[in-house]
N, C-alpha and C positions, 0 to 999 in steps of 0.2 A: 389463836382464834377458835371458840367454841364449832363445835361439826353443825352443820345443818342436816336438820333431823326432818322426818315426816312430825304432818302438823304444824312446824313451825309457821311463826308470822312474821313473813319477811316482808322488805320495802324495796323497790327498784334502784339502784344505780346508775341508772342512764334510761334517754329514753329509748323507744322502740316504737317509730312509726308508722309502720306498714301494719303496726297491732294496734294502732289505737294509745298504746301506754306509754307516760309520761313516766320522768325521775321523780319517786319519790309515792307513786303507787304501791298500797299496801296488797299483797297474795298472802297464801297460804300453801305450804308446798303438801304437795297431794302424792308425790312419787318420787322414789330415785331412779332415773334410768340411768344412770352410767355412773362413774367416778369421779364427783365433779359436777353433776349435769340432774338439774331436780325440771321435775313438771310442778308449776307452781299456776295453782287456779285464782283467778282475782275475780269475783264478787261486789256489788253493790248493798249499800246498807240493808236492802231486805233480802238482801244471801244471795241473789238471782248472779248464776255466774255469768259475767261480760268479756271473761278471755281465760284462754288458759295456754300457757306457752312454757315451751324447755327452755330454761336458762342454764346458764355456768353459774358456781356459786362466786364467781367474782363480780355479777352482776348482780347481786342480792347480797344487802344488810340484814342481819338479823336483829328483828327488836324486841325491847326487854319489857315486860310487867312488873317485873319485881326490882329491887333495888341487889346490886353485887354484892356476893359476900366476900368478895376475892380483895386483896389488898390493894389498895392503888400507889 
């Protein structure tokens, strides 16, 4: 599985209640704090950020814009 990098655009894995965020909300990871462990900020269509929380990268998808060059 490709590393999660700052920048990326990730989507949620599960929900998370007590924030507000549902499975399948899209963030943007803003920092690595640990090994494993990104701050990912989630933003509404006009960028205004609505949460920003520490995830594991087991609870974030990473998603693609471009199509794979890798063989399937």
């Amino acid at each position: 599985m490709p590393e999660i990098e700052l920048l990326l655009v990730v989507a949620l894995l599960e929900d998370i209640p007590a924030r507000n965020l549902l499975r399948g909300q899209v963030g943007t990871v803003v920092e690595n704090l640990a090994p494993g462990v990104f701050e990912v900020e989630f933003s509404d269509g006009h960028g205004q950020t609505y949460a920003t929380r520490a995830l594991r990268a087991d609870q974030l998808m990473r998603l693609h814009h471009e199509p794979s060059h890798e063989a399937a």
